[in-house]
Z-matrix of the N, CA and C atoms (Angstrom, degrees):
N
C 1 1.445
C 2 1.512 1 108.69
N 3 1.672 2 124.69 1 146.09
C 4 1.246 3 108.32 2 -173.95
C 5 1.435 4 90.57 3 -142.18
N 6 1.089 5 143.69 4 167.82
C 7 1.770 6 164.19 5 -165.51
C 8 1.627 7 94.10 6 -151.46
N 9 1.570 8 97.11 7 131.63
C 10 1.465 9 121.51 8 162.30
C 11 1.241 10 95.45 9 -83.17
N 12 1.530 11 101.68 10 145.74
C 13 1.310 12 138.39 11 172.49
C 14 1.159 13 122.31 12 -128.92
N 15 1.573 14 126.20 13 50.76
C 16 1.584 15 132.17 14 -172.13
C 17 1.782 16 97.42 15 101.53
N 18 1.371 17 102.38 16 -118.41
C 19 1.510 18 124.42 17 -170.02
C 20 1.367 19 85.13 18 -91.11
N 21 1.113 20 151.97 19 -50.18
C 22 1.782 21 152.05 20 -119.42
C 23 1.454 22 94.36 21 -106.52
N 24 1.461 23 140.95 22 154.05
C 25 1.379 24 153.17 23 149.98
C 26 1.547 25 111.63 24 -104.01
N 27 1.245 26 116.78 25 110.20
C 28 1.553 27 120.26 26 174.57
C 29 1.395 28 119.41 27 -108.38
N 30 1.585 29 117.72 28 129.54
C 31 1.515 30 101.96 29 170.57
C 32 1.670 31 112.41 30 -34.36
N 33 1.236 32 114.67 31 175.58
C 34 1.678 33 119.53 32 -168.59
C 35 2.064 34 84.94 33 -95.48
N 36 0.652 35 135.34 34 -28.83
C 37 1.491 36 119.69 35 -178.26
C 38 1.205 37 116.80 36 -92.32
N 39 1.367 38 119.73 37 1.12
C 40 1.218 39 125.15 38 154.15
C 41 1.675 40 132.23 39 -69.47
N 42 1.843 41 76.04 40 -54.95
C 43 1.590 42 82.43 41 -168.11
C 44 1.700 43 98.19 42 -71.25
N 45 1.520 44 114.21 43 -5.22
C 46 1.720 45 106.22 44 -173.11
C 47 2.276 46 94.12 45 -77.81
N 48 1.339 47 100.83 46 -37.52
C 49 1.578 48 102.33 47 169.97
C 50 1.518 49 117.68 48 -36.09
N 51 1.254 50 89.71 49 -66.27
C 52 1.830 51 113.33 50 172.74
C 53 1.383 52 105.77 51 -39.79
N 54 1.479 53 114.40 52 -78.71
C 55 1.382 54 109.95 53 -167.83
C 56 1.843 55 115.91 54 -54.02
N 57 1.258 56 110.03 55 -41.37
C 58 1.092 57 116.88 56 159.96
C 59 1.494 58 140.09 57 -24.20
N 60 1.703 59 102.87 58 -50.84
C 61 1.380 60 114.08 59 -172.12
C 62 1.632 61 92.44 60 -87.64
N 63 1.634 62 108.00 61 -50.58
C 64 1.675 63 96.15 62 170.09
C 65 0.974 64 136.50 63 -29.59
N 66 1.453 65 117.82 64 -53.43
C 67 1.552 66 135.83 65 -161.54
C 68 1.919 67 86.65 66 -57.22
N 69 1.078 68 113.63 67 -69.13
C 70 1.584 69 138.75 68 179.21
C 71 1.466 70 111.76 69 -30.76
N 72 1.665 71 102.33 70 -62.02
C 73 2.016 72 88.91 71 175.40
C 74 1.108 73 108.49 72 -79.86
N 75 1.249 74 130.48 73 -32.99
C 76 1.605 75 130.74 74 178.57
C 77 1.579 76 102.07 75 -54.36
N 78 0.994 77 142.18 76 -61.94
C 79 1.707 78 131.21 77 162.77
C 80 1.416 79 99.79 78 -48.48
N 81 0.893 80 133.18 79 -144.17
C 82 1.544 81 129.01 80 175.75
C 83 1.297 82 99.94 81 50.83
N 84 1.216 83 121.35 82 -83.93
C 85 1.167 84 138.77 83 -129.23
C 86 2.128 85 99.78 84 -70.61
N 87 1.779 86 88.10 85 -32.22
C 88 1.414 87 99.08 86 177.79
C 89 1.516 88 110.20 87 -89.46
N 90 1.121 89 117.01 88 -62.89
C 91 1.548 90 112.59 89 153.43
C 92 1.803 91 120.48 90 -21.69
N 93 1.066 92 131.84 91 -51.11
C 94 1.560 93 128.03 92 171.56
C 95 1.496 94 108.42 93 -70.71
N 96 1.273 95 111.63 94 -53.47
C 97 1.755 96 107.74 95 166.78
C 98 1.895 97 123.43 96 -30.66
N 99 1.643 98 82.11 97 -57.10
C 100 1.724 99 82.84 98 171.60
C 101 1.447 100 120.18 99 -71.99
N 102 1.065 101 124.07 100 -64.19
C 103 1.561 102 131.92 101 168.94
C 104 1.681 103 103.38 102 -47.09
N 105 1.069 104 159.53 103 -7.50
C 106 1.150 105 149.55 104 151.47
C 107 1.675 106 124.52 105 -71.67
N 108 1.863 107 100.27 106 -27.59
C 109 1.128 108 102.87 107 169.24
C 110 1.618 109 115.98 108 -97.75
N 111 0.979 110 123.81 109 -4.75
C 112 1.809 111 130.67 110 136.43
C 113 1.301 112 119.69 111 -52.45
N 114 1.373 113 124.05 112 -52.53
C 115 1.486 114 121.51 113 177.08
C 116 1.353 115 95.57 114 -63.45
N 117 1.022 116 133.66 115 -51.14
C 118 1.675 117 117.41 116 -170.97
C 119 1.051 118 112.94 117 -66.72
N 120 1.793 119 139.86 118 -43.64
C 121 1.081 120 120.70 119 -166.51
C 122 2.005 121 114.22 120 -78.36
N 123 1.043 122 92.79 121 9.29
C 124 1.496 123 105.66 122 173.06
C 125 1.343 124 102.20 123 97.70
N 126 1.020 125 129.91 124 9.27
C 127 1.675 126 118.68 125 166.63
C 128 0.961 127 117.57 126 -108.39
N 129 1.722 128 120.04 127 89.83
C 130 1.453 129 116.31 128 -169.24
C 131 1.503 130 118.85 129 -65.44
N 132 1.497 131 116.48 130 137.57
C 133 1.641 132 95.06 131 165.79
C 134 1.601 133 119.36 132 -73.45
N 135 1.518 134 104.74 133 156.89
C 136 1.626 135 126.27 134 -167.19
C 137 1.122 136 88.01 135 -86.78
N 138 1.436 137 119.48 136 127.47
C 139 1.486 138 131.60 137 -177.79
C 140 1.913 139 89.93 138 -76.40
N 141 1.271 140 132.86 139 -39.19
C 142 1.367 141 121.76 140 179.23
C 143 1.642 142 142.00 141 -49.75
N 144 1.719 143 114.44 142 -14.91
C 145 0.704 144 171.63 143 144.33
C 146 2.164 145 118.81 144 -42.46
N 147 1.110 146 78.98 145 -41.71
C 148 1.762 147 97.88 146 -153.43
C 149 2.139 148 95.58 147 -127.75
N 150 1.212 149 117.75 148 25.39
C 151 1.248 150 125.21 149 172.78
C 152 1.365 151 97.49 150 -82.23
N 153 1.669 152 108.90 151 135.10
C 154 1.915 153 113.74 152 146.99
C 155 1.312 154 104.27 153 -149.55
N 156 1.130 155 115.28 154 156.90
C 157 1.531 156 138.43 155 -168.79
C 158 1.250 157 100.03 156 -64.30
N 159 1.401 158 122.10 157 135.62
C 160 1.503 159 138.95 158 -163.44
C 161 1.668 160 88.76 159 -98.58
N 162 1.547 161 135.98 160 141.14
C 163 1.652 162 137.63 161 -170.19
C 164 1.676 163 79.93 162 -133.40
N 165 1.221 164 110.54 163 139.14
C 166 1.867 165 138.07 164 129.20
C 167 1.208 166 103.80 165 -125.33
N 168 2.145 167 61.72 166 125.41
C 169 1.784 168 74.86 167 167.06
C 170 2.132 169 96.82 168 -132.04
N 171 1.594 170 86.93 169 176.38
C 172 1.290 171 95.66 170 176.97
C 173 1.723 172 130.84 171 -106.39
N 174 1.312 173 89.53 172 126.39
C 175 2.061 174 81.14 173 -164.67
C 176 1.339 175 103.95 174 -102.53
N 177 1.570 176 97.41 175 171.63
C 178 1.976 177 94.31 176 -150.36
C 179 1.472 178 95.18 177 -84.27
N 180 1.423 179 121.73 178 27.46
C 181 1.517 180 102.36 179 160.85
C 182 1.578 181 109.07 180 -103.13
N 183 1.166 182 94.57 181 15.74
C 184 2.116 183 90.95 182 -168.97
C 185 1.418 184 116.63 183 107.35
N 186 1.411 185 103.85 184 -28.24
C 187 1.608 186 114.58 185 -161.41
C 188 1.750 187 98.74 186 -68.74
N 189 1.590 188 104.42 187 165.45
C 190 1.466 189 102.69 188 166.65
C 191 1.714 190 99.34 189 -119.14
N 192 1.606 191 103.73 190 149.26
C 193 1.743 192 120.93 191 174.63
C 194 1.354 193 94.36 192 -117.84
N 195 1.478 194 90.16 193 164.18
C 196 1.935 195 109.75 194 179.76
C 197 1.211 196 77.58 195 -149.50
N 198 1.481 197 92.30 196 160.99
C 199 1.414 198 126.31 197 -174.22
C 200 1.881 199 108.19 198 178.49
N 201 1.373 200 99.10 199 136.28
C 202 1.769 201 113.67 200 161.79
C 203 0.899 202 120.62 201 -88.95
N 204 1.530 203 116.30 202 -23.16
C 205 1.666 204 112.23 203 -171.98
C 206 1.645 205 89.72 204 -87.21
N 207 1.714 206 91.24 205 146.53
C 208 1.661 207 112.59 206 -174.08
C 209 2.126 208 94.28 207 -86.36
N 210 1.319 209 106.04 208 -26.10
C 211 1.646 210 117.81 209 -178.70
C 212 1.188 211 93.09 210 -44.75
N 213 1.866 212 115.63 211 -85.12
C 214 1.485 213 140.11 212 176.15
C 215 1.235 214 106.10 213 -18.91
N 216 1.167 215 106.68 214 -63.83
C 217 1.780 216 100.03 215 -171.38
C 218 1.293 217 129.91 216 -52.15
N 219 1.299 218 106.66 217 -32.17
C 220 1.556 219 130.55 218 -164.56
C 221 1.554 220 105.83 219 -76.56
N 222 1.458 221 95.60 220 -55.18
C 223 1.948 222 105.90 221 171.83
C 224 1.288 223 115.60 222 -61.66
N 225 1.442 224 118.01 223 -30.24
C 226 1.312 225 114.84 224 161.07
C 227 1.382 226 139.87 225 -54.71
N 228 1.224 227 96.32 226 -53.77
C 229 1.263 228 96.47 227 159.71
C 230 1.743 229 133.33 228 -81.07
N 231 1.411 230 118.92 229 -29.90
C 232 1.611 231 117.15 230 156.10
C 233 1.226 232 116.89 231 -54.06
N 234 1.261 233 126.09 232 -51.40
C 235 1.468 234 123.61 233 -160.03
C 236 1.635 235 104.03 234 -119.07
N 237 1.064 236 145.36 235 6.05
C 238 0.995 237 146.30 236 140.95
C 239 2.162 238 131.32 237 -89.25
N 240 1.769 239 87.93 238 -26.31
C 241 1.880 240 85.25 239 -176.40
C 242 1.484 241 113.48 240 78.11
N 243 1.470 242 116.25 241 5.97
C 244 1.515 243 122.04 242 -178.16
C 245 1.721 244 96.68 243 -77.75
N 246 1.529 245 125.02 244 156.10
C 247 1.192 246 113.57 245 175.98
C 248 1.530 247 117.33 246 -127.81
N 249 0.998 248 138.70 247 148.76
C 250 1.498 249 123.57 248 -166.30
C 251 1.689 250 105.25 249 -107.38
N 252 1.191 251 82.60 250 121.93
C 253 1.976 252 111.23 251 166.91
C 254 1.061 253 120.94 252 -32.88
N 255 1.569 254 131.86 253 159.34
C 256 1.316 255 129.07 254 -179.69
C 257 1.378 256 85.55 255 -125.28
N 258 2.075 257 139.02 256 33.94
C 259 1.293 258 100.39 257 134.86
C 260 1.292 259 148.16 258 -103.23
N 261 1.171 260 111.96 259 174.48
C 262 1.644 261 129.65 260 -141.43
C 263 1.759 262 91.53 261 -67.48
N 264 0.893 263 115.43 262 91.64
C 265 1.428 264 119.07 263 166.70
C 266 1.507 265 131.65 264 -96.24
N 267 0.715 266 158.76 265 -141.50
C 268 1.807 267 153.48 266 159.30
C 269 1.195 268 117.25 267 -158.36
N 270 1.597 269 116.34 268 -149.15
C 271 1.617 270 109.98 269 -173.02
C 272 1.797 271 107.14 270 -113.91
N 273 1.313 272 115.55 271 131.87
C 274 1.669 273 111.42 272 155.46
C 275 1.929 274 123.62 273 -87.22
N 276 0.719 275 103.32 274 -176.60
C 277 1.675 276 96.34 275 171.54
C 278 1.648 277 105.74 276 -116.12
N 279 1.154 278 101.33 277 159.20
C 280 1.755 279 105.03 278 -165.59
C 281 1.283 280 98.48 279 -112.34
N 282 1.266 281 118.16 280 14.81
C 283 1.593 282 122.32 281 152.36
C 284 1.462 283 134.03 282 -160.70
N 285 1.166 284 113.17 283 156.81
C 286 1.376 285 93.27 284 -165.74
C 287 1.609 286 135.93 285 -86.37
N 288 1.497 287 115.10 286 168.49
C 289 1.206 288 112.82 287 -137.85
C 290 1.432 289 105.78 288 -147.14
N 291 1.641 290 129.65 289 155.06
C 292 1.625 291 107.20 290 -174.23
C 293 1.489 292 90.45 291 -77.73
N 294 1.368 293 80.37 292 167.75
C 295 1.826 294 107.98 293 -150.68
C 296 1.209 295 126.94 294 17.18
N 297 1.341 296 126.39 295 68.34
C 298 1.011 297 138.97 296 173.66
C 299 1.608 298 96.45 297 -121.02
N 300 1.502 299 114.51 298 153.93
C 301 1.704 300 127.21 299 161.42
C 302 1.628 301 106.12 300 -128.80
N 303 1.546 302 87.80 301 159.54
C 304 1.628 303 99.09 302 -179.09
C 305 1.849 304 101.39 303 -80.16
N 306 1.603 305 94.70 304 144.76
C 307 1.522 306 105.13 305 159.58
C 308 1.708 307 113.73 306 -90.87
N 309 1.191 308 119.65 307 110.04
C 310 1.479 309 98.30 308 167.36
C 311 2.060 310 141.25 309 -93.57
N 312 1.003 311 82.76 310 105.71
C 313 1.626 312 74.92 311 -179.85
C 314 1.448 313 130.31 312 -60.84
N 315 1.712 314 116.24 313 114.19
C 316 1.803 315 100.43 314 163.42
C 317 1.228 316 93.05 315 -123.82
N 318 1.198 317 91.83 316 167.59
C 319 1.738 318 130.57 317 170.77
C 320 1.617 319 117.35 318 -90.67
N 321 1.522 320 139.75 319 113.83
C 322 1.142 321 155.33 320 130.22
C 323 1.455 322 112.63 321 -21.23
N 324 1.389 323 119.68 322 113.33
C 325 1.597 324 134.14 323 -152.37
C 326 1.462 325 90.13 324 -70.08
N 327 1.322 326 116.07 325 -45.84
C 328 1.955 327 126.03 326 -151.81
C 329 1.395 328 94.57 327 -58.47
N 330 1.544 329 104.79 328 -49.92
C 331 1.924 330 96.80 329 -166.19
C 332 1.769 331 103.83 330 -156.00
N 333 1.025 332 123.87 331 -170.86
C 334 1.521 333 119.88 332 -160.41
C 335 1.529 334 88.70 333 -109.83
N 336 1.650 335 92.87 334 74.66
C 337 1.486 336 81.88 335 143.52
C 338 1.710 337 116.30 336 -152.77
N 339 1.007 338 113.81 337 136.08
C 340 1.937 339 120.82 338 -160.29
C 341 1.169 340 106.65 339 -91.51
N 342 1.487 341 109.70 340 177.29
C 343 1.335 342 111.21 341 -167.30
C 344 1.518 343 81.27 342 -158.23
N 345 1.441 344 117.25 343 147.90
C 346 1.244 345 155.38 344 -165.54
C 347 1.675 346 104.81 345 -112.87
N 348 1.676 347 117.06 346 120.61
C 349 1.784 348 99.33 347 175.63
C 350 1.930 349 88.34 348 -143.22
N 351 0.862 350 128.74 349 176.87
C 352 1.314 351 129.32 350 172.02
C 353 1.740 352 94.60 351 -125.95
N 354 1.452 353 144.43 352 -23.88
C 355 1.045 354 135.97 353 146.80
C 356 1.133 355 160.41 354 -24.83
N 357 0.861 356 137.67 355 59.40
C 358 1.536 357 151.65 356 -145.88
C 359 2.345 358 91.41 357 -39.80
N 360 1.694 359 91.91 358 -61.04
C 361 1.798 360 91.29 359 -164.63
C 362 1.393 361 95.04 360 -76.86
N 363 1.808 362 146.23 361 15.78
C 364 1.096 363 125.36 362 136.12
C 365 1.578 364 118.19 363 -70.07
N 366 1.201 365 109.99 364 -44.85
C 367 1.694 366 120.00 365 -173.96
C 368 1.197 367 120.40 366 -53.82
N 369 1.972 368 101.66 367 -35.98
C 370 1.589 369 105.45 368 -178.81
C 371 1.714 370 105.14 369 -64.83
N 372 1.874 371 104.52 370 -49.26
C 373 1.173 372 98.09 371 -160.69
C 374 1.596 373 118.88 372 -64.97
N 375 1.548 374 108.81 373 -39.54
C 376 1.355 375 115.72 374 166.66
C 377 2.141 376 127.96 375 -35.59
N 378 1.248 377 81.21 376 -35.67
C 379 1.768 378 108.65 377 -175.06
C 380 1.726 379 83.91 378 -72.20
N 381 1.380 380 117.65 379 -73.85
C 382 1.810 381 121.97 380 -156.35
C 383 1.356 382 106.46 381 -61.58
N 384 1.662 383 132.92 382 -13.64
C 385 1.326 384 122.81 383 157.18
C 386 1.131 385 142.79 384 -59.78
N 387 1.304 386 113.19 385 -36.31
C 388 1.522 387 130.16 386 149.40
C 389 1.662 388 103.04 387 120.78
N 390 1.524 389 107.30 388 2.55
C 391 1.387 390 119.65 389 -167.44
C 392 1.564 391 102.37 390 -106.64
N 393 1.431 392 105.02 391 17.58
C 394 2.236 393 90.11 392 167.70
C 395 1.665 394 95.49 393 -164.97
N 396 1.179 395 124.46 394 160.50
C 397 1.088 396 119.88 395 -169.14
C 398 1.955 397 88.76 396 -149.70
N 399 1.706 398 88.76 397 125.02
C 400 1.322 399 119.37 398 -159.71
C 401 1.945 400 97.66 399 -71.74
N 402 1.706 401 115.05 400 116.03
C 403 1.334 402 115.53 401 175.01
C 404 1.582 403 125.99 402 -100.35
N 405 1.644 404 104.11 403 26.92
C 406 1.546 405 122.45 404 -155.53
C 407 0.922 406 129.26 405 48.73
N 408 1.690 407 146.32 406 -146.84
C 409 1.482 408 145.83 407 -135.32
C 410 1.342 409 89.33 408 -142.94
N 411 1.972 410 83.85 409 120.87
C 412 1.005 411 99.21 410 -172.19
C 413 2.171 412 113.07 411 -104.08
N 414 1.619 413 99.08 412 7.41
C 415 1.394 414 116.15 413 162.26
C 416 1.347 415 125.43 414 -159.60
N 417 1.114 416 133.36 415 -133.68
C 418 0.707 417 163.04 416 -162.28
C 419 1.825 418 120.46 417 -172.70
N 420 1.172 419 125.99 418 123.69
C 421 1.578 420 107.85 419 -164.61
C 422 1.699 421 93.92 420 -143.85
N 423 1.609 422 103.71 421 148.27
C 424 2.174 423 90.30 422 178.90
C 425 1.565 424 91.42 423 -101.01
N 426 2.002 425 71.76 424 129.09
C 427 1.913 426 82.89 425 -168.82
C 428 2.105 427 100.24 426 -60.23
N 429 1.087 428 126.85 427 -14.10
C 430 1.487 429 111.27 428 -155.77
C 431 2.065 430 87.81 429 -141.43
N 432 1.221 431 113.64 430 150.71
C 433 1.237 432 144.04 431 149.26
C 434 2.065 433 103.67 432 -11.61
N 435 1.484 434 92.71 433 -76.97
C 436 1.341 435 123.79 434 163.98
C 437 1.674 436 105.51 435 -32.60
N 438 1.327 437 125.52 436 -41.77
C 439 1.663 438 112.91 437 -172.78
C 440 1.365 439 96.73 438 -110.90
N 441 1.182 440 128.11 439 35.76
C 442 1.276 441 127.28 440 148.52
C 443 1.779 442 106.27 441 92.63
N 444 1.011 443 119.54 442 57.65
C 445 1.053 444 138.28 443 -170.09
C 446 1.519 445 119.88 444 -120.68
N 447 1.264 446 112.92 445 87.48
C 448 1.440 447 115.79 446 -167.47
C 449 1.723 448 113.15 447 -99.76
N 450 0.981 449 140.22 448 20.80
C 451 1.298 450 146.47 449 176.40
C 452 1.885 451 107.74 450 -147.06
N 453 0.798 452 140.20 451 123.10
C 454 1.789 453 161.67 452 153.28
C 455 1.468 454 79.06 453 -69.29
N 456 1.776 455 104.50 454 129.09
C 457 1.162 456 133.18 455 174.72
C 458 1.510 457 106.30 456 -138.36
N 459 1.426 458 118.83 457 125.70
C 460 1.649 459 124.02 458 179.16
C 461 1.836 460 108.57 459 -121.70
N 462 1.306 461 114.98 460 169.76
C 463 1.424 462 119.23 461 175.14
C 464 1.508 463 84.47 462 -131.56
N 465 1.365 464 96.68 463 143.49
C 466 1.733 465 155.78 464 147.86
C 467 1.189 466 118.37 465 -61.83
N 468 1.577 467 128.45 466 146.93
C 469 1.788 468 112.38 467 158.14
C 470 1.308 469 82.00 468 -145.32
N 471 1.352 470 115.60 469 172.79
C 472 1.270 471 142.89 470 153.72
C 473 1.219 472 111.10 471 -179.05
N 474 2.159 473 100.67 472 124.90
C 475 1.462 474 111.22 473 -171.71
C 476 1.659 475 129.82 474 22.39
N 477 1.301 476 99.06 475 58.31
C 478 1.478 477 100.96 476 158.12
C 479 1.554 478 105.14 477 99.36
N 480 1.417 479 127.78 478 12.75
C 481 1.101 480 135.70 479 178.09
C 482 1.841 481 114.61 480 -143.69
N 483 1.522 482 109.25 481 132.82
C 484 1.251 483 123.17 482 -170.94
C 485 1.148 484 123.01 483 -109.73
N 486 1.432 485 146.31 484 101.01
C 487 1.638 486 144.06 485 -175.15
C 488 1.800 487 114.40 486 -99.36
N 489 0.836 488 128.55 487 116.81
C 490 1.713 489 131.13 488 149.26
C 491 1.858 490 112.91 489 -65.31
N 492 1.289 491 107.03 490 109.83
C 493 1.343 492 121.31 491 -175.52
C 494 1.818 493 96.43 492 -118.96
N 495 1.373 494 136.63 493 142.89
C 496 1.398 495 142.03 494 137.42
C 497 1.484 496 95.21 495 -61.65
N 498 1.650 497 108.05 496 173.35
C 499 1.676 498 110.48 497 -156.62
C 500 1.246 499 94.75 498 -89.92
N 501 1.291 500 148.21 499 -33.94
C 502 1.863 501 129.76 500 -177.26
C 503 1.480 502 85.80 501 -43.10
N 504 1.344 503 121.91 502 -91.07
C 505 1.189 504 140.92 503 -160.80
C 506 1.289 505 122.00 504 -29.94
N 507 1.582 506 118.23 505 -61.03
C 508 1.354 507 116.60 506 141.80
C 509 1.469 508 136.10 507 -15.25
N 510 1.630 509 114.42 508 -60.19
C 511 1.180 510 119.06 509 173.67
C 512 1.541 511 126.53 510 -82.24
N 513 1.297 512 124.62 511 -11.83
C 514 1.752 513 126.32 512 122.27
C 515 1.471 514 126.35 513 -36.43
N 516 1.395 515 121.66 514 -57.61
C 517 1.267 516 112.61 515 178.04
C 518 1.472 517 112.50 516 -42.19
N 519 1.733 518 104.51 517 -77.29
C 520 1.162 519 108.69 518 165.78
C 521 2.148 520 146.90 519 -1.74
N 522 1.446 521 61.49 520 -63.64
C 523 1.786 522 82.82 521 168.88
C 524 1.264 523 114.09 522 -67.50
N 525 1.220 524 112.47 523 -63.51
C 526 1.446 525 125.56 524 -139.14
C 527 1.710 526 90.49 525 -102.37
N 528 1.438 527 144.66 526 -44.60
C 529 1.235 528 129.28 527 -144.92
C 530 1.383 529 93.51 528 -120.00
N 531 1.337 530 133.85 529 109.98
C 532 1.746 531 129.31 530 -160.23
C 533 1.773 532 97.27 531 -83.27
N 534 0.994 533 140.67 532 146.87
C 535 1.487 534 149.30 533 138.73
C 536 1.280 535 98.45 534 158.47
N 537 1.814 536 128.28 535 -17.71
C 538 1.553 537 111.92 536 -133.55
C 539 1.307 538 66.31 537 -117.90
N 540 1.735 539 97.22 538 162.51
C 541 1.280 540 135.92 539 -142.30
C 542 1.184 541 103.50 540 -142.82
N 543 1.460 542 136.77 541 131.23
C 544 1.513 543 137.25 542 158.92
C 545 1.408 544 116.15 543 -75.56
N 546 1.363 545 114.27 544 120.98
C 547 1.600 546 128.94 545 178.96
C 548 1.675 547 87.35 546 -79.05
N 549 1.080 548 114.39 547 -42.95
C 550 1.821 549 113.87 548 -160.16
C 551 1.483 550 98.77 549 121.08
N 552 1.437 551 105.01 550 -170.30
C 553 1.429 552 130.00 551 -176.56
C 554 1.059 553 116.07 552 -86.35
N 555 1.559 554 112.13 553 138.13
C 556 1.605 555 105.09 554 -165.24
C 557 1.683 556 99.34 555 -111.92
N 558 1.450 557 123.37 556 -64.40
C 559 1.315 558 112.63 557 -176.94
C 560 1.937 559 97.45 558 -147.60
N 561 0.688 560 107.84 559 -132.37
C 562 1.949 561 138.97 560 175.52
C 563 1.434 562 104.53 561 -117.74
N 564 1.049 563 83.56 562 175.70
C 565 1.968 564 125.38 563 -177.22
C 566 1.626 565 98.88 564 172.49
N 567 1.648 566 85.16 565 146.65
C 568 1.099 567 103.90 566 -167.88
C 569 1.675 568 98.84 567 -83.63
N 570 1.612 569 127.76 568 167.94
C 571 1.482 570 123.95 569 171.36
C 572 1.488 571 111.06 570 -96.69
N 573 1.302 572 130.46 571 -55.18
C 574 1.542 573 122.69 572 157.83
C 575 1.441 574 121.73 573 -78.60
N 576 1.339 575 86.64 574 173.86
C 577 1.765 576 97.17 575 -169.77
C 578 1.325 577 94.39 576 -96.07
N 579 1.495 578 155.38 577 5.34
C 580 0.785 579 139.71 578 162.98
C 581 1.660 580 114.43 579 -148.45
């Protein structure tokens, strides 16, 4: 089954991907607008305040998605068949915050599966290959210990697929699931939601 999308024809679980990641930077996108003009006028927002539960889930190509929005998740899994993970993930803030950095989410063109970078000159370069297409920020994360960052969070790859593990978890993969690979440490997450 496929749905027009302007000029373009997309399978229908695509364009539900698409709308998906839209729905996501398009909030975001207004959400950071406002909270940016709070950080400037000197009233930073309290990242405590601005906590939501970090979701992986698994999409039926193998790939893993994240998402904060509880919406996203839900459509994901109804109308997509993606299923959400039992790993141990924590909370980001859904806006930004002192010392906090953005996570950005893209998507891998071949098949649905994303990748998580807090890097701006990974995101660009990832974007200028022509092989991922950038779905904006998908948190807020405290880049250091210091901004309130109680969990060390790293990414994984193997062949064409990207996971965010905290380090127990991480060091299970490792062990136990052979292909995956340590990218290193990416940023924080907080451990409570408040």
């Amino acid at each position: 089954m496929a749905r027009s999308f302007g000029r373009m024809t997309r399978p229908l679980g695509l364009g539900l991907a698409v709308t998906l990641g839209t729905s996501l930077s398009l909030g975001v996108a207004a959400t950071q607008a406002s909270a940016d003009t709070t950080v400037k006028s000197g009233s930073a927002t309290t990242a405590a305040a601005q906590r939501v539960k970090v979701y992986e889930l698994l999409t039926k190509d193998g790939g893993y998605f994240y998402t904060i929005s509880e919406s996203e998740k839900n459509n994901a899994v109804t109308k997509l068949g993606w299923t959400v993970t039992e790993t141990p993930l924590y909370y980001l803030s859904a806006k930004p915050f002192n010392g906090g950095k953005p996570l950005y989410r893209l998507r891998w063109l071949k098949k649905a599966s994303y990748i998580v970078t807090g890097s701006v000159v990974e995101r660009e370069k990832l974007m200028s290959s022509g092989s991922f297409r950038y779905e904006g920020v998908l948190g807020y994360a405290p880049g250091s210990a210091e901004a309130g960052g109680d969990v060390k969070v790293f990414r994984l790859s193997s062949n064409g697929r990207w996971r965010l593990a905290v380090e127990a978890h991480k060091n299970r993969i490792l062990v136990n699931e052979p292909g995956w690979e340590l990218n290193g440490p990416l940023l924080f997450q907080f451990k409570q939601a408040s």
